[in-house]
N, C-alpha and C positions, 0 to 999 in steps of 0.2 A: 223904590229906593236902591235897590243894588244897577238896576237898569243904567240911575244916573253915577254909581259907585265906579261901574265898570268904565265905564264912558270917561271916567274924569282920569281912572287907571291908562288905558287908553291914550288918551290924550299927552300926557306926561309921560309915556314912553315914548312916543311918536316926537315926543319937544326934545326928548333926549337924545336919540337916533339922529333928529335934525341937527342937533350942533354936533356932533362929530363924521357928517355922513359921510360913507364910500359908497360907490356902486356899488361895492361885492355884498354890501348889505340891502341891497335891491330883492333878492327872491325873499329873505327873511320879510322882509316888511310887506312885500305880497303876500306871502302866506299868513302873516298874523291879520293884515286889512283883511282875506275872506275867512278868516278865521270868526272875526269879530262881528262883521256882516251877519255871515251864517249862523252865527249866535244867537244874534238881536232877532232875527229877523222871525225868527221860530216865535217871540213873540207879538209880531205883528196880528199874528189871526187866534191870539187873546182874546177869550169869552168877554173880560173886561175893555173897556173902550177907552178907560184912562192907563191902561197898559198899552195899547196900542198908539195911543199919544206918544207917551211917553218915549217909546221905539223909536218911531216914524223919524223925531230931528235929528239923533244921534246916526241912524240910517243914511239918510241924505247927507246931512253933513260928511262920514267919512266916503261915499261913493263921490259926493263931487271931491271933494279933496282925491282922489285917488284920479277919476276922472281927469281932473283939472293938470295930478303931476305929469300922466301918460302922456296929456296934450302939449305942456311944456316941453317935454324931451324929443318930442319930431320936429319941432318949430326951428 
């Protein structure tokens, strides 16, 4: 539950940051993306397997999103 709490916190900061962005708020949103990562990820190797479910989409989803912005900005 809080897994998917976090993730939706997450998300709606991330929706907020997008409608007003600057670059200068570039390092800020790095450091909260491996903030969040490094979070979740502690429970990826969860004794439980529907915790590690649980993990895994929210994981993927923001490294491609982060992934995907890096790749925009060299293009």
């Amino acid at each position: 539950m809080y897994i998917h709490a976090a993730t939706k916190v997450f998300a709606f900061w991330a929706v907020e940051i997008a409608k007003r962005w600057d670059n200068d708020d570039l390092p800020k949103v790095k450091q909260q993306v491996d903030y969040v990562v490094g979070r979740l990820q502690e429970f990826a190797t969860d004794p439980n397997i529907e915790v590690q479910e649980r993990v895994s989409t929210p994981v993927t989803v923001v490294v491609h999103f982060t992934h995907d912005g890096q790749r925009r900005r060299t293009l």
